[in-house]
N, C-alpha and C positions, 0 to 999 in steps of 0.2 A: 359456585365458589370453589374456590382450590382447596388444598388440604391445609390442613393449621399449621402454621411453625412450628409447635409441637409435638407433631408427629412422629419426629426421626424420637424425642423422647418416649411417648405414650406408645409406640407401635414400631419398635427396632425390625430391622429384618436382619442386622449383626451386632452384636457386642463383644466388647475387647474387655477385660479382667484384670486390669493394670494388681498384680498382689497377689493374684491367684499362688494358690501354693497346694504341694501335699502335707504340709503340716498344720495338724486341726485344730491349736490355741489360734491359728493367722483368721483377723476377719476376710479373708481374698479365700480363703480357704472353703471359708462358710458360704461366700456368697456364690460362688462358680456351683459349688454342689445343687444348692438351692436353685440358681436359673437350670442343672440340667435334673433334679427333682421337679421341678414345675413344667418340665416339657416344654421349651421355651424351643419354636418350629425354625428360627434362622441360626445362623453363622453364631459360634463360640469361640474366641480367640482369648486363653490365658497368656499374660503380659507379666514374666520374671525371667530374671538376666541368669535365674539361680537354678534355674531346670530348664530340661530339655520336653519333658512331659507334665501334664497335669491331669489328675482323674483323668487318664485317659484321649486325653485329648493334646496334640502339640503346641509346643510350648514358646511362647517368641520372644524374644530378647527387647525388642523396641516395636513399637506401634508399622513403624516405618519398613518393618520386613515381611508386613502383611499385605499380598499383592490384591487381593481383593478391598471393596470399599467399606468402612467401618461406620456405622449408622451411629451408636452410642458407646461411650466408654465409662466403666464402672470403677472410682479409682481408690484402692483400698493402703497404697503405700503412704509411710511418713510423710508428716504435714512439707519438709524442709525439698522433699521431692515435686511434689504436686506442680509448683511452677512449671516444672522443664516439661512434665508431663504434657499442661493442658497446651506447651505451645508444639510440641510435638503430634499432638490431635487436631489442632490448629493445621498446622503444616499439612497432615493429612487429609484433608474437609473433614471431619468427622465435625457433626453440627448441636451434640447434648453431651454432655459430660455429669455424671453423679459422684460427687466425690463426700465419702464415707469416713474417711477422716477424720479423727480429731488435731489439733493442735493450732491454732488462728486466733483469732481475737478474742475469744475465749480465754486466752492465756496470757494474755497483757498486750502491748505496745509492740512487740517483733512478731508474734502472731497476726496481727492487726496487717500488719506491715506484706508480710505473706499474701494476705488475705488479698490488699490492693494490688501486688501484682497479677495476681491471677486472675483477679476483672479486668485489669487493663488487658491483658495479652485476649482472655477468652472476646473480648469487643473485637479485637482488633481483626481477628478469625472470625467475627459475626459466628460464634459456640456458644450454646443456652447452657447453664452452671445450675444444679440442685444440689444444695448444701455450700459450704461441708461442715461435719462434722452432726451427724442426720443418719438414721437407720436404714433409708436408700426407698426404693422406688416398688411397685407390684402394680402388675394389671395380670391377674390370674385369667382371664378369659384369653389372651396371648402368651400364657407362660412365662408371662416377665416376672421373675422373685430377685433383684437387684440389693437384697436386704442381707442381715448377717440370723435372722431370724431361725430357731431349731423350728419352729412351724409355721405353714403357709397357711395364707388366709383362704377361705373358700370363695369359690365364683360368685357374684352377685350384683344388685344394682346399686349397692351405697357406696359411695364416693366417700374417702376420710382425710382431713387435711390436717396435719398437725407441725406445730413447731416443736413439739416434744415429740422424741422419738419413744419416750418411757409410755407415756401414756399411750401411745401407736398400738406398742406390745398385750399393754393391757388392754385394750378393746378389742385386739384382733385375739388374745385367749377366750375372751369374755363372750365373743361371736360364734364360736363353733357350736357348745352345747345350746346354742338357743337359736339355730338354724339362720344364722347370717351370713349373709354371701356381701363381698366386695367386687367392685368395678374399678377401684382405684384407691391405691393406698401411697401417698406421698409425705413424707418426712420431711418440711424441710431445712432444719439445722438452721445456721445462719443465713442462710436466704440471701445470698451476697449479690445475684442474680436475679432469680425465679422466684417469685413470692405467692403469693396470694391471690391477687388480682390475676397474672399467669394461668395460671391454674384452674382458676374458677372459669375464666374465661374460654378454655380446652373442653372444660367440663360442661359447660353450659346446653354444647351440642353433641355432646358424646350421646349417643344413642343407647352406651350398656350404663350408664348413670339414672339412676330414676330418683337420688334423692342422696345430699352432701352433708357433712357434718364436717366441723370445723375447730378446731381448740388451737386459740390462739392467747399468745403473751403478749405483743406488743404490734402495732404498725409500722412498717416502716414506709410505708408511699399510699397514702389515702386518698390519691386521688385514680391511682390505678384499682386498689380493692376497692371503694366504690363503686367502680364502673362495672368492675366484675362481678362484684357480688349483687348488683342491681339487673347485672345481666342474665345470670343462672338463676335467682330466684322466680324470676317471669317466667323461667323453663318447668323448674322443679324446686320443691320443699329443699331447704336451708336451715340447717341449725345452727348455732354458735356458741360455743362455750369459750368464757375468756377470764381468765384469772385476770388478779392485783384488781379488782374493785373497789378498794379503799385507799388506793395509793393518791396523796395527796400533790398538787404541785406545788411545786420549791418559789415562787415567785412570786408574791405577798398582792394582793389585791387591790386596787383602786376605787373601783367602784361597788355600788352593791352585788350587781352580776358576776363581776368576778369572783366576790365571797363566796356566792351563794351555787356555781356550779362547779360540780366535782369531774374528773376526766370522764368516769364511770357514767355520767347522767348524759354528756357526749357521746358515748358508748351506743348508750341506749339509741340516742336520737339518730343516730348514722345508720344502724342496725334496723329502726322501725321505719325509716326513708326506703330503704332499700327492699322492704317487705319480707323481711325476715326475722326467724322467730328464734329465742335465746337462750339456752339453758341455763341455770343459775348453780348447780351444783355436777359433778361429775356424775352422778346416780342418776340427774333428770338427764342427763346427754346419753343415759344405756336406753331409758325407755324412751326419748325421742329415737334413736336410731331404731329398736326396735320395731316402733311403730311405722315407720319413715321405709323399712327396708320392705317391709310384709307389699309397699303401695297403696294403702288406705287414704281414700278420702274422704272430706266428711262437706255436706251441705250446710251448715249452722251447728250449734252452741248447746244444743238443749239433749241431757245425756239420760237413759233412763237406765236403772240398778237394777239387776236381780241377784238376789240374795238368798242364802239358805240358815242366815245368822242375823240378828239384829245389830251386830256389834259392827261388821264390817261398814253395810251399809253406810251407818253412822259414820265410821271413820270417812269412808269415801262422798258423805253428804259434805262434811266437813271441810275436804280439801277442795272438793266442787266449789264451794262459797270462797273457799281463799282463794281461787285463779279465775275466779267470774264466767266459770261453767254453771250454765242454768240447769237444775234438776228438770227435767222436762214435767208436764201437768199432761196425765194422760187421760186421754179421749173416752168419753162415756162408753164406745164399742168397743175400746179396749178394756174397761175395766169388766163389761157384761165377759167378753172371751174369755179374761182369765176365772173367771169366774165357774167357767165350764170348768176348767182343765186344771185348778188349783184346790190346795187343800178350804175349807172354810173360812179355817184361820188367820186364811193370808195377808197379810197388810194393808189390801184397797190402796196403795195410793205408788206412790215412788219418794224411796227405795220400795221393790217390790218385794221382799221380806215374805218368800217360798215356804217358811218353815222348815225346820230342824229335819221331818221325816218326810219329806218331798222326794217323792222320787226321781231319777233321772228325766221321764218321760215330759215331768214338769215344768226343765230346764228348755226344754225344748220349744215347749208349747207358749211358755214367757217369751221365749227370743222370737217365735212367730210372729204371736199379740204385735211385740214392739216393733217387727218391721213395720209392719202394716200401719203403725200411728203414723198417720202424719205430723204430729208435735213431736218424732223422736228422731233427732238426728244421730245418734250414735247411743252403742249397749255397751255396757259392764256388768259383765256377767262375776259374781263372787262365790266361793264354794270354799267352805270349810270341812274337815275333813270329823264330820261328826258321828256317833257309832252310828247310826241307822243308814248312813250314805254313801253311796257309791262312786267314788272318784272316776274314775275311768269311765264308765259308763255315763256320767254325768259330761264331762266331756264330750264325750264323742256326742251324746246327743244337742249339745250345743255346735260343735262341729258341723251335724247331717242341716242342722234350721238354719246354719249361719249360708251355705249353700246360697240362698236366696235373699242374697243383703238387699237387693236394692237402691245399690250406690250408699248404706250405712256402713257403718265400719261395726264389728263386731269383736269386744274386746275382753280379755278371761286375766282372771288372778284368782289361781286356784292355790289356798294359802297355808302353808305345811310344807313337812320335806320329804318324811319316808313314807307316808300312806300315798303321797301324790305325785314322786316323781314321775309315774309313767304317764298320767293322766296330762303331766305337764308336756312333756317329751311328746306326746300323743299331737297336743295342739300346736305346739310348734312346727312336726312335721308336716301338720295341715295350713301351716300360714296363717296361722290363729293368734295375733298377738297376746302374748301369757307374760304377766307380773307375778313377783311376789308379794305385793304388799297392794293395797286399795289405794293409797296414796297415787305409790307409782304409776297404777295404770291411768288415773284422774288424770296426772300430768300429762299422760301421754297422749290421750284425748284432748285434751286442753293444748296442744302444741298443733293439733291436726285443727283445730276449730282455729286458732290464731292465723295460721297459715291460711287457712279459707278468706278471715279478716280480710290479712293482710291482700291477700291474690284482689278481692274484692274494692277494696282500697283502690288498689293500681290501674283499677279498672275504669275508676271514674273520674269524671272531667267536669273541669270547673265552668264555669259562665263565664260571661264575657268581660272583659277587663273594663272599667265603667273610668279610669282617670290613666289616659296617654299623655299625660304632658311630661312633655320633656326635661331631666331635670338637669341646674346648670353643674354640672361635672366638672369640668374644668376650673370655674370660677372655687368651687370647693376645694379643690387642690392645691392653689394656690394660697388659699386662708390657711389650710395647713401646713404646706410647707414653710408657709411665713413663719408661723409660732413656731415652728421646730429649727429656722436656721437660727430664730429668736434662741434657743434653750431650753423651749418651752414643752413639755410633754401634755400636761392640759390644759385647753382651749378655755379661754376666759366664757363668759354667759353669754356676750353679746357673742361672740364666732361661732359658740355651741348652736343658740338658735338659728344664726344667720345660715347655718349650713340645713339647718332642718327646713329653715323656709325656701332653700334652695331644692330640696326633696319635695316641694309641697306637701310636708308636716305642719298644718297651724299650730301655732305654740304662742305662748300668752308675749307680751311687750315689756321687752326689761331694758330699763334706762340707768347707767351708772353715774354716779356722784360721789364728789370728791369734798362735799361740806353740805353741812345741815340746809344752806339756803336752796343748792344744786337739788339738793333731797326731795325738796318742797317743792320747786318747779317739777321734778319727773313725778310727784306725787299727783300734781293738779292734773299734770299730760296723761297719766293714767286712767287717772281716778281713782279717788275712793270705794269700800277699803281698799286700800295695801298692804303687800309685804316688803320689808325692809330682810336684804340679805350682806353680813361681811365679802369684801370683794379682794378676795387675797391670789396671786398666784399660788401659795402655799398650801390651799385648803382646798383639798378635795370633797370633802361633805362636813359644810358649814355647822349642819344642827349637833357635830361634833364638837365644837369648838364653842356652842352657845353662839353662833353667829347669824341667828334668826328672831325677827320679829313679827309675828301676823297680826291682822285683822286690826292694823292704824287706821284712823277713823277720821283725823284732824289733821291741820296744820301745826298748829302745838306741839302735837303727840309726836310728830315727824322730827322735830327740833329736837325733843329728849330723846328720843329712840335711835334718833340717830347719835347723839352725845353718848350715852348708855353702852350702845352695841358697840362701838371704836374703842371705848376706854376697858368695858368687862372683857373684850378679846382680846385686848394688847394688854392688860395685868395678868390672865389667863395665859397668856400665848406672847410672847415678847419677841421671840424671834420671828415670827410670823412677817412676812410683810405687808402691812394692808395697806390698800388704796382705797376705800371707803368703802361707801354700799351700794349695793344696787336693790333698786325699787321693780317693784311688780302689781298688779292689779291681783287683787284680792277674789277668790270664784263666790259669790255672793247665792248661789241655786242651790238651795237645801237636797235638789237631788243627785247631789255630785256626788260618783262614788270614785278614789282615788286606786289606779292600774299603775304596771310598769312594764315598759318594754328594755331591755338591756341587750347588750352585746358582748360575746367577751371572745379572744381569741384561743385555741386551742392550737397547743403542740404541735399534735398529731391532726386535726382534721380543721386546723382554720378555724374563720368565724362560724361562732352558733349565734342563734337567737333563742333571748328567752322572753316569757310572757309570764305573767302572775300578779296578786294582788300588790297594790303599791304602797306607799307612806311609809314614814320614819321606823316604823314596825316590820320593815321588809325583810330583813332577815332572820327576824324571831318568827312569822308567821309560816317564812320559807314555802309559800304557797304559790309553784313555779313551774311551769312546763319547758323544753327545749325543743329546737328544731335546727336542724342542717338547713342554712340558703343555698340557693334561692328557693322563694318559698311561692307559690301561688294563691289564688283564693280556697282552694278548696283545703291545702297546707293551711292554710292559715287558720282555718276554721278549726282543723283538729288540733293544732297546738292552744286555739285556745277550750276549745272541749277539756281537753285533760287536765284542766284546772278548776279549782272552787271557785275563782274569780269568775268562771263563766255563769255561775248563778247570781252572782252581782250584776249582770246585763239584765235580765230580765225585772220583769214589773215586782213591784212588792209593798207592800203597807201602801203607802199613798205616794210612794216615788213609780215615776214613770219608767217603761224600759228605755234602756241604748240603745241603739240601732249598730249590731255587731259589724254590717259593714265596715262603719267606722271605724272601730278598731283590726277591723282589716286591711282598712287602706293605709295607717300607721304600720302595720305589722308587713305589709307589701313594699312600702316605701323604706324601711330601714331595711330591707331584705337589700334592696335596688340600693341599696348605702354601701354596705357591706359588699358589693358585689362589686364594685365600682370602685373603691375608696381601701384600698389593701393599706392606708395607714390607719383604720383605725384597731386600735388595739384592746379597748374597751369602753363602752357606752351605756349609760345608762339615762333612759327617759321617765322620772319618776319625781313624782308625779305626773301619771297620765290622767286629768279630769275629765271625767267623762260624764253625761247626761244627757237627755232625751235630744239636746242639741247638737251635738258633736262629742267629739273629742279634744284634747287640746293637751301639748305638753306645759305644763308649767316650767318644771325644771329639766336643765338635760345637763350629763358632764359627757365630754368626751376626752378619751388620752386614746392620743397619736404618738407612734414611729415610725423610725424610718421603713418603707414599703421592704419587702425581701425581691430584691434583681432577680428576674426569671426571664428566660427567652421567649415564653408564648404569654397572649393571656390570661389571666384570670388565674395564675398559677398558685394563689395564696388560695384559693377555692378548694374543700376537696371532689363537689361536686360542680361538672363547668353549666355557667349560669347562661343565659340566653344571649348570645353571641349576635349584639346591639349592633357589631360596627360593620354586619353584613345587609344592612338595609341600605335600598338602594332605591334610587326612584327615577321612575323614565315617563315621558309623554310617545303614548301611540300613535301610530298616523290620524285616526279621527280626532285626536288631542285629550283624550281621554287620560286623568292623572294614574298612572299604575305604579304601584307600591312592591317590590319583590323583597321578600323578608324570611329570616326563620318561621317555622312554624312551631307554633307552642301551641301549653293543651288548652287556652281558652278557645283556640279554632276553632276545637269538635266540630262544633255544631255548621260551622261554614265548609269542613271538610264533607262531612256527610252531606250537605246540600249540594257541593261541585260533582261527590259520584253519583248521586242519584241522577243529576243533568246531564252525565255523560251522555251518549248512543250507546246503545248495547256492541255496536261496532267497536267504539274506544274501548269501553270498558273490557272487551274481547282483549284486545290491542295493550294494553294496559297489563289485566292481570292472569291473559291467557286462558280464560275461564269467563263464565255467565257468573257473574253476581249483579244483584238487584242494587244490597246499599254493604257500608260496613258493618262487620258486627263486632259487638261494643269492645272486645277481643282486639280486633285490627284496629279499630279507631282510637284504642288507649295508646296502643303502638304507633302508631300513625303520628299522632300528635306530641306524643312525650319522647321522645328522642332523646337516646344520650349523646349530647353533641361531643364527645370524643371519640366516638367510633361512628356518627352518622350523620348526614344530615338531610334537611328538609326543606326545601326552599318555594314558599309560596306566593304567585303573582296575584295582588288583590285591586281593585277597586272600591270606591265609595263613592254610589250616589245616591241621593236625599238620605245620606245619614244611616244606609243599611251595606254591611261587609261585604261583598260579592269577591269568590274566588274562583280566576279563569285559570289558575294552571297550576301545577305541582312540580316538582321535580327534586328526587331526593339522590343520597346514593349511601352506600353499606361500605365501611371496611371490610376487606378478607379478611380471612384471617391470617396471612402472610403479611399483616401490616404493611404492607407497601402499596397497593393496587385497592380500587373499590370499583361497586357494581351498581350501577345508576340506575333510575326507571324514570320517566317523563308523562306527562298528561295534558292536555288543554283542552278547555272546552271546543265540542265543534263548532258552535257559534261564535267564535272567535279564531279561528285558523286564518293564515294569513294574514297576522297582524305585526309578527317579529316576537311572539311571546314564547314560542319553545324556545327560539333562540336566545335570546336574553337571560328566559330563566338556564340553558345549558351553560352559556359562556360563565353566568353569577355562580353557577354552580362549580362548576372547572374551579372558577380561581377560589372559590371556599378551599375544593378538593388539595389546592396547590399548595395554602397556604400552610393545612394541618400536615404536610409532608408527604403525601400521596404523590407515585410518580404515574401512576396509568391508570385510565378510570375505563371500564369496561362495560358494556351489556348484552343483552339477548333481545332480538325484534323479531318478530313474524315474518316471515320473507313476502308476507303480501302486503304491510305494513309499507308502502312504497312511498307514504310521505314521512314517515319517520326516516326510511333509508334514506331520502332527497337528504331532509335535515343534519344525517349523519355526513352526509358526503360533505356537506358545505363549509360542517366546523369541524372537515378534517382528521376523522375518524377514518380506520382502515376496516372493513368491510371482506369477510370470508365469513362459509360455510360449516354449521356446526360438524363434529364432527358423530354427533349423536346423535342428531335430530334433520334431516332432510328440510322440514318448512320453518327452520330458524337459522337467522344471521348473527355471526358474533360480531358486534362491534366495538374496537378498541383504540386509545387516543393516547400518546403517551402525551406527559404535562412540563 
């Protein structure tokens, strides 16, 4: 791959100082000193019309009398200037600009105003923008300090993302005495440009990054920081700290779902899609970074204490149980060990409670014991600073034992100030993460076990998708739009269900009635019992308005129930307009227990989904989990894990269980709704009746608008959903039906069986290397593709009913966003058939369509039927210039 767009940013070889000054109130002042305090190895050029000199260095009136080429410009003049500036950087290629500035949208409407020129111009130069109005830029490992900062940060591996530049200052003071290094510190202001997704994305392959932290206020493009932040986490640990958690939206609800989810519980759901873990206060985001920067990993969840006080313990048992770190249960050999080497007195169990007059030696001999448990995935080590004890020497001897972690992480909160600074200072310069408080270090373990979770999570792959029918999409669109050229924002009952049976959602039979006799016929057509519902445009949830009768039993009953319900809702409700009732069949299975599945749109990141207990009680039980679509089987399973409702599926007194599939394939198919259907704008399926027979929705509302116009699609998505409209299907010369499609992670399992069938020849051919099969590492990757920066296209057959894949062919975005890097495979048993070809051309026009102008690869130069295949579809063919037995081949599109 080539170098990242990026780079002229992250890895200048010259910078221009647009402000630079000799006068030290000027930030241009501050920030020139600082890049040549941080030893920054290229070109310095200060930019004022008002000197001929700066610190030393000459001094230049305009960008444009600089005859050498300028990589980045740092622009520290008035916001009313900055225009002429970026197009003057423009005019010169210079391709990153950091502008430090204040005064833009920030300050009203003429700000704002500013703010659009200087995007339009910097586009039209193809110039990447950070800020403005942002404390500027650092990559200490290249001398970059682009900041107005009196002190630099030290070298290191933690990456720090922030929209506040206050808070920037305060982490980077807070890092020095506690031996933190940075790899990269970005500020980014208003983010007019470069955001997030940017960023992470840079980051994700940076080699000096081993672990990011993030504080963020708001999103502005969630479908680019998904991609990014889904894509650094697979690399490396992620934190997130993000204010305004309680902030509520302005825009009154319709349904139950909409009630019932707040932006924050979206927050969540995007954050744990992406396998990332979140801070909740400023104080948990020091000890995630601390622990994050040291590189600790941890195997599992189960943490063992040693202690020299009862008290800490306790506290640190305590916050164990709040964050669902399991106290570890240690091993009969461990407890015989410590036994050797502890006082009498000691605790026997975990916390391991050393005693008061324990000496150093004992600290030691505990953190041995516990490597060697195999029930202990990670230590917390506590020390109070009591008369009989030696801080320092306590220490260190937890220092000499932690030597041999054995892939555990070994973690100190030695708790005090003046007996123990050095003892602290001691473990830090050893890379010992050190707290003050037992709390904190819990968290911080607890952030390293989430992370493992999560990595784990991402790892696995669902089963095979068991219901491909196709749903009618189009016919859905049109029910829609009809009610909306109608007026109409909610779908009456019969278009709500018609649309769900168009999903292959079974949902119970509702027939409307316009008189008591109408009533009685949809009564008999049902059957007994019924429910009788008011049938108003007006009324979004009937049992509001008293507009519900259950469990009619007669014909009789149907005549008054119906008389009844029309007259108490029109006394009640006058302006209402009703059109009578609609009839339903009654669930008559004492083992029904009633679910909700809803939908509601989000600002910021689109459709969610949510899952949780159902019935009239739904927002008083508010018993609800959420999820980003599209979701898969094994999504689905954990959105519904995290709910009480999931112990309602199972067996209990004399009711039999659910079969969770079910409401899996409910929870699949509203995904494929949502994914598909960018008018709907809130949904709620509740009553979901479920019982050892199925599922079934009773009721559903749906409110549609108008879809939002976007050039690509799926653009209401913040994550892109399985790209249906690249399936294509061809007959092979022996007539054979072959299917070419994206591949998704239900493949796994058909992926792993096409490499194992390789030849070791292909497989050579392929991945330039002997591998046997994938490991589960490459196969999560293999399969789960972020279809905005990749894709995967796989040629399948079916016959007697079992998946067979003969070929692959994917390809990678650069990171120059313009070009990607392809790799191809087929079975040998199937060569010469037309199926590399087929899957390269299906692939091409994927590649064409997401905006890619050249797709590229690498082949073996002995690889001579790959090179034939190149030749034919018009690939230009030359010699690496690195490697002697590789061809580079490239196809512009």
């Amino acid at each position: 791959m080539g170098p990242h767009h990026l780079d002229t940013l992250f890895s200048p070889k010259s910078i221009a100082v647009f402000g630079a000054s000799e006068k030290s109130e000027r930030i241009g002042t501050r920030v020139f000193k600082n890049l040549l305090q941080a030893g920054f190895k290229g070109e310095l050029y200060p930019i004022n019309p008002s000197h001929k000199s700066v610190q030393g260095h000459a001094c230049y009136k305009k960008i444009g009398d600089i005859e050498l080429p300028v990589d980045l410009a740092v622009i520290t003049s008035p916001a009313k200037t900055v225009p002429g500036i970026i197009r003057e950087c423009g005019e010169q290629g210079v391709r990153a600009a950091v502008i430090l500035t204040p005064g833009f949208r920030e300050t009203g409407p003429a700000g704002a105003r500013i703010e659009r020129s200087i995007l339009e111009t910097a586009k039209h130069y193809n110039l990447r923008l950070v800020g403005p109005n942002c404390l500027g830029l650092m990559r200490p490992s290249v001398g970059l300090d682009a900041t107005f900062r009196e002190t630099p940060a030290p070298a290191g591996g933690l990456a720090l993302v922030s929209q506040s530049g206050a808070l920037c200052t305060a982490i980077l003071d807070w890092a020095k005495p506690h031996q933190l290094g940075f790899s990269t510190v970005v500020s980014l202001g208003n983010a007019i440009d470069i955001d997030f997704g940017d960023v992470l994305d840079y980051l994700a392959s940076d080699y000096k990054t081993s672990a990011i932290l993030l504080y963020i206020e708001g999103i502005h493009d969630a479908r680019a920081f998904m991609s990014g932040l889904r894509t650094a986490a697979r690399a490396k640990p992620v934190i997130v700290l993000k204010v305004g958690r309680h902030a509520k939206g302005s825009q009154a609800a319709s349904t139950h779902t909409g009630a019932m989810i707040g932006s924050d519980d979206v927050f969540d759901a995007a954050l744990e899609r992406a396998g990332v873990v979140r801070a909740m206060t400023f104080g948990q985001l020091f000890a995630a970074a601390e622990i994050l920067s040291a590189g600790k990993k941890v195997n599992g969840n189960r943490l063992a204490i040693i202690t020299n006080g009862g008290g800490p313990g306790v506290l640190a048992t305590d916050r164990a149980e709040d964050l669902r770190v399991e106290v570890a249960q240690l091993s009969d050999e461990t407890i015989v060990n410590l036994d050797k080497h502890l006082p009498g007195n000691w605790s026997h169990g975990n916390p391991i409670d050393i005693t008061g007059d324990a000496s150093a030696e004992a600290y030691g001999e505990a953190v041995k014991a516990c490597l060697k448990d195999p029930g202990v995935d990670g230590i917390l080590t506590l020390f109070t600073p009591l008369p009989m004890s030696n801080p320092l020497d306590s220490a260190q001897a937890v220092i000499e034992a932690a030597k041999n972690r054995k892939g555990k992480p070994v973690l100190a909160c030695w708790m005090g100030e003046t007996r123990i600074r050095e003892a602290r200072e001691r473990l830090s310069a050893n890379h010992l993460p050190s707290f003050i408080t037992p709390e904190r270090a819990v968290e911080a373990f607890a952030y390293l076990s989430r992370h493992c979770r999560n990595q784990k999570l991402l790892l696995q792959t669902p089963g095979p998708i068991s219901d491909e029918r196709e749903p009618d999409v189009e016919g859905v669109r049109l029910i829609m739009e009809a009610a909306l050229a109608e007026g109409r924002e909610i779908l009456t009952d019969l278009e709500s269900k018609a649309i769900l049976r168009a999903f292959h959602i079974p949902c119970t039979q509702t027939i409307e009635a316009n008189s008591p006799t109408q009533a009685l016929v949809a009564a008999e057509t049902v059957g007994f019992p019924v429910a009788m519902k008011i049938n108003s445009p007006d009324v979004s949830h009937k049992s509001d308005v008293g507009g519900v009768r259950l469990n009619i039993t007669s014909a009789p009953d149907v005549h008054s129930a119906y008389k009844s319900l029309v007259e108490s809702v029109h006394k009640r409700h006058p302006e209402l307009n009703i059109l009578g009732v609609t009839v339903e069949p009654m669930s008559s299975n004492l083992n029904t227990r009633e679910l909700m599945v809803g939908v509601k749109r989000d600002p910021v990141f689109g459709p969610v989904i949510a899952f949780g207990s159902g019935g009239t009680a739904v927002e008083i039980l508010r018993d609800s989990a959420v999820a980003l679509p599209p979701l898969n089987s094994l999504l689905a399973q954990r959105l519904i894990a995290r709910t009480r409702a999931a112990k309602l599926l199972e067996p209990f007194r004399q009711m039999s269980a659910v079969n969770p599939e079910h409401v899996e394939h409910i929870l699949l198919r509203v995904s494929d709704m949502v994914c598909e259907l960018p008018h709907i704008v809130e949904m709620d399926l509740n009553p979901l009746l479920a019982d050892e027979n199925g599922v079934v929705a009773a009721d559903v509302r749906i409110r549609v608008g108008r879809p939002p116009t976007a050039p690509i699609p799926y653009a209401h998505m913040a994550i892109h959903p399985y790209p249906s409209e690249l399936v294509s299907r061809f007959l092979l010369s022996d007539g054979t039906a072959l299917t070419i499609r994206p591949i998704r992670p239900e493949d796994a399992d058909t992926e792993q069986e096409f490499v194992r069938n390789m030849s070791p020849e292909a497989k050579y051919f392929r991945f330039m290397q002997t591998i046997d099969e994938l490991t589960p590492e490459m196969l999560a990757r293999f399969t789960q593709p972020d279809y905005d920066r990749e894709m995967a296209l796989i040629a399948v057959i079916n016959e007697n009913g079992k998946r067979t894949q003969l070929g692959v062919a994917r390809y990678t975005v650069n990171p120059d966003s313009q070009s990607c890097e392809f790799a191809l495979a087929v079975l040998d048993t199937k060569r010469r058939m037309g199926i590399g070809s087929k899957l390269m051309e299906a692939l091409m026009e994927a590649a064409r369509t997401r905006g890619i102008r050249m797709i590229e690869g690498e082949v073996l130069s002995d690889n001579n039927r790959m090179l034939s295949l190149m030749r034919r579809l018009g690939f230009a063919i030359r010699n690496s210039p690195e490697d002697t037995g590789i061809r580079i081949v490239e196809r512009w599109l």
